[in-house]
N, C-alpha and C positions, 0 to 999 in steps of 0.2 A: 634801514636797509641792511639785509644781511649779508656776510661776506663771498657767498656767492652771488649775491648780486650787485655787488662794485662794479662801477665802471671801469674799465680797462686802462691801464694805463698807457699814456704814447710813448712809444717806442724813443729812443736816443736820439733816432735823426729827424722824429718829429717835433720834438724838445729844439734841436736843432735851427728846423726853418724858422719855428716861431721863435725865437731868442733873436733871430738874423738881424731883424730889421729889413724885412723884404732882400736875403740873400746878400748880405754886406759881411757879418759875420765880423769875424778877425782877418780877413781875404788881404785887405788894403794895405793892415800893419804887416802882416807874413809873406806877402808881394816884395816886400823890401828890406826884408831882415835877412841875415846871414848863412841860412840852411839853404840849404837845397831841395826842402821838402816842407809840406804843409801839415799843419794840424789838424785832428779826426775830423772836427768841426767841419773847418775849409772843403777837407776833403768830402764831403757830401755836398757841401755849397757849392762846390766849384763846378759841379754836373750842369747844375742851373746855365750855367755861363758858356758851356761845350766843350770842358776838359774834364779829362781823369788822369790823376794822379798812378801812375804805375813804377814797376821797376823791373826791368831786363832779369827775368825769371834764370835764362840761361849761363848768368854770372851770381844769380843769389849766392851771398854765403863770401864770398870771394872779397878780400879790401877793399874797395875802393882810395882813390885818393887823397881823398875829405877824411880815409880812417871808417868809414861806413861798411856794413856789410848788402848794402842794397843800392844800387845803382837808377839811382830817379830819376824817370822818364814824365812825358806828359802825352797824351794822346789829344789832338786837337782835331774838333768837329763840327764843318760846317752846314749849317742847315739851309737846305734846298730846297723849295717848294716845288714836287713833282719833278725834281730832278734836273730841270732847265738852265742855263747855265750861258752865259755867253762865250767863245774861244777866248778874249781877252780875261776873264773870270778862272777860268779852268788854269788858264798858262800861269797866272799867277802864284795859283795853289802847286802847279809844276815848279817854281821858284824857289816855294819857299821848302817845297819839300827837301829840296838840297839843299838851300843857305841856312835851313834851320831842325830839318828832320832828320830822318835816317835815309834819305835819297831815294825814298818810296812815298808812291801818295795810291790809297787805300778808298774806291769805292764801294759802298755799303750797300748792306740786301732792303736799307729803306730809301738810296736814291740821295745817301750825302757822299761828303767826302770826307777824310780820315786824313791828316799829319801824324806820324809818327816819332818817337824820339825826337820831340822838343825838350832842352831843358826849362826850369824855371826861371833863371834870369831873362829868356826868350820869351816867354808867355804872352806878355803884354806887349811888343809890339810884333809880334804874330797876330795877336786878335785885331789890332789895330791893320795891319796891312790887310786880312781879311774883309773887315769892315768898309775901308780904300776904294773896293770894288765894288760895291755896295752889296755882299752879302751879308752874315752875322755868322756867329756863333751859340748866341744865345737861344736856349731854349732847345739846340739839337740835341742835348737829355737832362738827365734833371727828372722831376714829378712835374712833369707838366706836359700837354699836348707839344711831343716831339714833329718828325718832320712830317707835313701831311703830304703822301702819296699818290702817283695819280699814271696814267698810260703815260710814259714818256714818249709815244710815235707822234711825229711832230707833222702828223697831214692837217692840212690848209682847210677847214669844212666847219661846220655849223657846231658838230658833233663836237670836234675835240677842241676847238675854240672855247666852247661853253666849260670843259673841262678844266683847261685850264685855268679859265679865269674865277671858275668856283674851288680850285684849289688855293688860289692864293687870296680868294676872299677868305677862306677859312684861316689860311695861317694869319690875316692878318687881325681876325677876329680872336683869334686864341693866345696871341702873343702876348708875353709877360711887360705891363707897363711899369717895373718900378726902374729906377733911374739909377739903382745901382751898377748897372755893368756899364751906364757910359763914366758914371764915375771913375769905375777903378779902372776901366780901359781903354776908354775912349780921349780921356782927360788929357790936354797940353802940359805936362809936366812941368814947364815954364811959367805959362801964362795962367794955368789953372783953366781954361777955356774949355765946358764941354763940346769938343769940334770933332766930326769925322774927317778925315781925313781928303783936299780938295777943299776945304773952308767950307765944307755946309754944316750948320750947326744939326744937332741931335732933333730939334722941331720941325728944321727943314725935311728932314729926311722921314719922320716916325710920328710926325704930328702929336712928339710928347709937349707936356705944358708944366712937369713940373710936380706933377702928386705922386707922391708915391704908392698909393693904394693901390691893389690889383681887385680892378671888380669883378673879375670870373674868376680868380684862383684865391684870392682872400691871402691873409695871413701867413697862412702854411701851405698853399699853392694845395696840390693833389695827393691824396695817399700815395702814390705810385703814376708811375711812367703812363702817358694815354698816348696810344696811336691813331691814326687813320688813314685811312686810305679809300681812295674811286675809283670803282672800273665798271666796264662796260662788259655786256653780257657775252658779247660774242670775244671778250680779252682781259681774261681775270690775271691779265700780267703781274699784278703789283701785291695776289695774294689777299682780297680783298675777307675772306673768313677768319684771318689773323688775326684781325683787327680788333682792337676794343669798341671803336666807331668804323664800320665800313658803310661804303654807299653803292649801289649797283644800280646806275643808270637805267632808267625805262624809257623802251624806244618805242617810235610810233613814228613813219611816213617818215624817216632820216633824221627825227631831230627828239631833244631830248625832251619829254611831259613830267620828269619829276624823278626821283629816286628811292629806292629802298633802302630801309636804314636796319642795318646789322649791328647789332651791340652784343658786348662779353666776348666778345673772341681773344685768344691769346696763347703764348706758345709756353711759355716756361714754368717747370713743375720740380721738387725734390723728391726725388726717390725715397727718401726718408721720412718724407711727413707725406702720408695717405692722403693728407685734406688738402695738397695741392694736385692741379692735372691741368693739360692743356684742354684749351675748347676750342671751339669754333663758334662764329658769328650766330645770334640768333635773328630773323626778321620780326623788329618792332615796330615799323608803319610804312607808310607810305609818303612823300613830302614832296612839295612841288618844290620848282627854282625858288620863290619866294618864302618858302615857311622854313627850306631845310637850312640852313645858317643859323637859325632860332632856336631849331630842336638842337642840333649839335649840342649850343652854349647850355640850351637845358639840361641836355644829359651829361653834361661834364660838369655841371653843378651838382647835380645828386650823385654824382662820383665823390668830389670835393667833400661835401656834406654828411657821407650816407656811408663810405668806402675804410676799411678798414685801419687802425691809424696807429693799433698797439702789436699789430704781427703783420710785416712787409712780405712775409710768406705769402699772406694770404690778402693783400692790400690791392690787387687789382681787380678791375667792375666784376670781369668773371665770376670772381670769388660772392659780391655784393648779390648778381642776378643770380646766380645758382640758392644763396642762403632765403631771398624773398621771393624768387620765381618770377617769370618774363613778365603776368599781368601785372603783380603789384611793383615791380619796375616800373610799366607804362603808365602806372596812374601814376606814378612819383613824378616824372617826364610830363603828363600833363599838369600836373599842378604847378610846377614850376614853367613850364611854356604859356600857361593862360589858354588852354584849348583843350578838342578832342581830337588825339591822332586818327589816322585814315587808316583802316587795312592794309597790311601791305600788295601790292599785286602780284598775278603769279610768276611775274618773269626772276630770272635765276640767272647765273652765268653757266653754259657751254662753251666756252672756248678759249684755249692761253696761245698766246703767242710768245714770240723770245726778240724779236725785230731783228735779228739780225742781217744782214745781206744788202741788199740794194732795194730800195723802196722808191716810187713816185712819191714826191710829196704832195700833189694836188695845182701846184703853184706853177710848174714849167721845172722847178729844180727835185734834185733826189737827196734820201739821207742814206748811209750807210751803219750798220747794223757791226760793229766791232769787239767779236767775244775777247772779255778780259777775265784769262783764268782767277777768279775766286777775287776779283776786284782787284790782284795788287797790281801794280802801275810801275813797273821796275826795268830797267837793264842788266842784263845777265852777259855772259862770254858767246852765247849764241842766239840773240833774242832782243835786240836794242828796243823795246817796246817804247820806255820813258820816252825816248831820241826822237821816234818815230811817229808818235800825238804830238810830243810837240813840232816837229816838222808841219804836218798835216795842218796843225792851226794858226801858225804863225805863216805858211806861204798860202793856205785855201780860208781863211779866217772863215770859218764853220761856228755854226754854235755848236751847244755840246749839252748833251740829255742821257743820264744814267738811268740807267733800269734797273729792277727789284732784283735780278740776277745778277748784278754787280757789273756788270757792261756799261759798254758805252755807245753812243749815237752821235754820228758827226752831222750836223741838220745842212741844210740850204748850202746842197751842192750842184753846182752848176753842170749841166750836161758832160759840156767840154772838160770838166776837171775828174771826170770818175776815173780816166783812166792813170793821170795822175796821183789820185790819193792810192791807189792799190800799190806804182809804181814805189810809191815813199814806204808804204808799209812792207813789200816783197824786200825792197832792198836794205831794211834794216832787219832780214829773217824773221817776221811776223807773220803767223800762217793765219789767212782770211777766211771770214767766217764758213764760207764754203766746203772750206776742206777739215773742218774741227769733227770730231767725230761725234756722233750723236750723247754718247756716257759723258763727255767731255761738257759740251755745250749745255747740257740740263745739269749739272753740277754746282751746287755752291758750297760755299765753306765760311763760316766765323773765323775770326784772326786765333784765340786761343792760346796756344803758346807761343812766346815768351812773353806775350806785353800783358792780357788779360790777366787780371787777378782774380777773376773766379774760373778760369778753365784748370781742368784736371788734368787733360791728358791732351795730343798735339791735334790737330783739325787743318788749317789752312798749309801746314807744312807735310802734313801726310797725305791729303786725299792728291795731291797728284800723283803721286807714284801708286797708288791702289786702281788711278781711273788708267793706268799705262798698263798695267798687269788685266783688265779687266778689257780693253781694248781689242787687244789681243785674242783673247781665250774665245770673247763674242764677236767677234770676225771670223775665230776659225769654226764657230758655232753655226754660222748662217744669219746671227741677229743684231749685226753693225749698222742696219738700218733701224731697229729698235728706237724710240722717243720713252724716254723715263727720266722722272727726275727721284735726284739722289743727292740730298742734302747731308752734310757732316757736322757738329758739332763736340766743341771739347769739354763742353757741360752739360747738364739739362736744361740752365737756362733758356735755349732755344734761338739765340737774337740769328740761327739763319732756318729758320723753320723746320725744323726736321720732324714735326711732328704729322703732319699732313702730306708730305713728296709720297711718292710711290716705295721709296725707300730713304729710311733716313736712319742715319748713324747717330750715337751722343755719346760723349764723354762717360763713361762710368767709373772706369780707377783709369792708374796710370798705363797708357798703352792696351785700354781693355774698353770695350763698347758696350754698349745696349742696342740691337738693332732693331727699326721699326720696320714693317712692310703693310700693304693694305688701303695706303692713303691713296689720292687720286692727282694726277695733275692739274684736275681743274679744282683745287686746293679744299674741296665743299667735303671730304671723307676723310678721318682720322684714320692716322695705323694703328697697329698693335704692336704690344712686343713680340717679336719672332723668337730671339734667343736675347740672352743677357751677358755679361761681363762673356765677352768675343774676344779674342787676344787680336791687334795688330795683323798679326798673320796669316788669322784666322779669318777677316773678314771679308775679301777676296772670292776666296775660295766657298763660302757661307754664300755668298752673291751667285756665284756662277752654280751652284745647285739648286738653287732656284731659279733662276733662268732654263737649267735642261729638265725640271720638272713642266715648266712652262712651255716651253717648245714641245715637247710632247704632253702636253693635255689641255692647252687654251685652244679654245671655243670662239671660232672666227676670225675677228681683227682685235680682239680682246688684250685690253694693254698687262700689263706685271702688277701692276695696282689693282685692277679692276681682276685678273686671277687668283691671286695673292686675295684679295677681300672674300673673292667667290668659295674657294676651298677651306680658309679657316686656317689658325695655325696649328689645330690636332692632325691636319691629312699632312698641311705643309713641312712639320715634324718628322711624321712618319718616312714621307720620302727620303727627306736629307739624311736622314739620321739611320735609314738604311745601309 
């Protein structure tokens, strides 16, 4: 073999999984030593388990106490299946956000939730009270099939029954079985007893027995991060062309004949290396209720096996399908399935919804639709938001379902109490979904600065003041009824899509963007770059001339995305730059 034809070596933290022991690592001994911080090792392992390691960006460099010049934080994430949640489940997470975070709890654009500024001595019995309620934290990131996705509107019917419960046959099909994280988390420090919390043991609960092997993730689990996600054609809420794995329900007479399977989708690229880029979902078959749980585990097998192991750059399926192309993908899928996939069918998704507002559920009760700017969950000096969920849940005991847009849903509310829950949200100064402006409510944003370590520049702490400047200028334009979405990000990484919205911002330097425009809200059309390295100040103002390009030369009911794609970015230059 000659030296260009060596096999590629793995990567560090491929070296890594495999050394673990099925993700044990040095986790156990550095859980209990005297730092306040883990080693590199860990710190890749510890994804597996639903933390990252961080440090308060906004004090870098500064002493610390300890004599540090980095102030270690932990980010804690719990994985949701389609976002469902009971009010006793959520209120908990309310709890600990205070007794043990930064007095913020953080809903995510995949349907989890986010603790912030946990330290390390806190870790473990954070996971542990987690656990208490019968959620987890494992496996919400890491290389492995993170949270799987699904319509969070919680109506009563055939349709989204099935939904459900095929989202959580999926997570339960993908879940990592090695027995390490009740170990190091679960474990009675006294007695040694692996017990969750309530006395039911780890078997009771997870029907584990004891092996440590993972039979769909093997070894070293996955090249890279796998998502998925479900939706329905007429409610591509949850962004189903993101997906590495998406599914888009096929209807027929109200009820569900089977689903389309989307593979290679994904958001995050470097601007520096040409050979990464976002895609979108391609259609690889067709699958009934019974085959499609089969294909999944096939195709995350030939992820596993096939997926790149010596550059993380370029480690996810996207990368895999794009190098051997969708057919010889699908033979790979069938050979590991034991069959011949079905064509896919023509149906597609048309239509996103946001739920917010007041809904029938089907049952005799209603949900309500409560937009949470950019997910975070906080009280402010005019804005008691934290006070006022948990009021709502603690006196109306609602369940509680997060959506892809980082919102929240209060489910099974009783006729008589609607006018009560609005009362508790007006008087703790919370403006109801109704009155949220339309730039506002299509809006999301990644966390970013100060906790993330790979954001550049700030995202969840700038895009409110850009959608207030922007509020304004499109009200006094005529276009406050305008529907767009307009995603921000502090990286390329992409974790709140910006690659697909109507408009999407990314991190490029400090305080400097790349903006996208072109993409669609029903998430199936990529943007373009419009302009690049945009100053803070500049983006704004970038925004609002294309909107008055827009008002004077869109063509019917035609949205910003769908003009923005129609003219190109040589006309759309030309204007602005007038």
């Amino acid at each position: 073999m000659s030296a260009d034809e060596k096999k590629p070596q793995p990567s560090a933290i491929e070296v890594f999984k495999n050394d673990s022991e099925y993700l044990l690592g040095d986790i156990g001994t550095e859980l209990v030593d005297e730092n306040n911080f883990f080693g590199k090792g860990s710190v890749q392992l510890l994804k597996h388990h639903g933390t990252y390691q961080q440090d308060d960006r906004d004090v870098r460099g500064q002493i610390q106490n300890d004599g540090s010049k980095k102030r270690f934080i932990y980010m804690v994430r719990t994985r949701i299946p389609g976002g469902r949640m009971t009010g006793e489940q959520f209120l908990e997470h309310l709890n600990l956000c205070d007794e043990v975070g930064n007095s913020t709890l953080r809903i995510t654009s995949r349907q989890a939730l986010q603790l912030h500024g946990v330290i390390k001595s806190e870790l473990k019995s954070t996971i542990q009270r987690i656990n208490s309620t019968r959620l987890t934290t494992l496996a919400a990131c890491g290389d492995v099939a993170r949270n799987t996705m699904c319509c969070p509107a919680p109506f009563k019917n055939e349709i989204y029954d099935e939904l459900r419960g095929l989202t959580d046959e999926i997570a339960e099909r993908l879940r990592p079985r090695t027995s390490t994280y009740h170990e190091l988390w679960l474990t009675d420090t006294d007695s040694g007893e692996k017990c969750l919390a309530g006395g039911n043991t780890e078997a009771s609960i997870t029907g584990y027995q004891g092996d440590d092997q993972e039979p769909i993730y093997g070894r070293q689990y996955l090249p890279r991060k796998f998502k998925i996600g479900i939706a329905l054609p007429h409610d591509n809420c949850i962004d189903v062309y993101t997906q590495d794995l998406g599914l888009i329900a096929v209807l027929q007479d109200d009820r569900i004949t089977g689903y389309n399977v989307l593979v290679g989708g994904g958001q995050g690229r470097s601007p520096s290396a040409a050979k990464t880029f976002p895609a979108l979902g391609q259609k690889l078959c067709f699958a009934t209720r019974e085959q499609v749980v089969d294909i999944i585990e096939a195709v995350v097998k030939v992820q596993r096996d096939h997926g790149d192991r010596s550059d993380r750059k370029v480690a996810r399926m996207k990368y895999l399908i794009h190098n051997w192309g969708l057919e010889t993908f699908k033979t790979k899928v069938e050979e590991y399935w034991g069959g011949q996939l079905t064509e896919p069918d023509p149906t597609d998704v048309y239509g996103h919804e946001d739920h917010m507002g007041w809904y029938e559920q089907g049952d005799g009760n209603w949900f309500y639709g409560l937009n949470i700017e950019n997910g975070r969950i906080k009280d402010t000096d005019t804005m008691k938001l934290k006070t006022a969920v948990r009021e709502v849940c603690q006196q109306l005991q609602p369940g509680v379902h997060l959506t892809a847009h980082q919102s929240m849903i209060f489910t099974d509310i009783a006729e008589g109490d609607r006018a009560k829950l609005e009362d508790i949200l007006i008087q703790h100064g919370v403006i109801l979904s109704g009155e949220i402006s339309n730039a506002r409510l299509w809006s999301i944003a990644c966390v970013a600065w100060p906790t993330c370590g790979l954001s550049i520049t700030e995202s969840e702490r700038a895009l409110p003041g850009m959608i207030d400047q922007l509020e304004v200028t499109l009200d006094e334009m005529g276009l406050a009824d305008e529907k767009f979405t307009l995603r921000m990000t502090g990286c390329p990484n992409g974790c709140a899509r910006p690659y697909n919205p109507e408009i999407g911002l990314v991190g490029r330097a400090k305080n400097k963007y790349t903006m996208f425009v072109g993409g669609s809200r029903m998430g199936n059309r990529l943007g373009f770059i419009h302009k690049d390295m945009v100053p803070a100040e500049e983006v704004v103002p970038s925004i609002v001339k294309l909107f008055e390009y827009f008002k004077d030369d869109r063509q019917g009911e035609e949205s910003i995305g769908d003009f923005c794609a129609r003219k190109g970015n040589e006309a759309l230059l030309a204007y602005v730059d007038a």
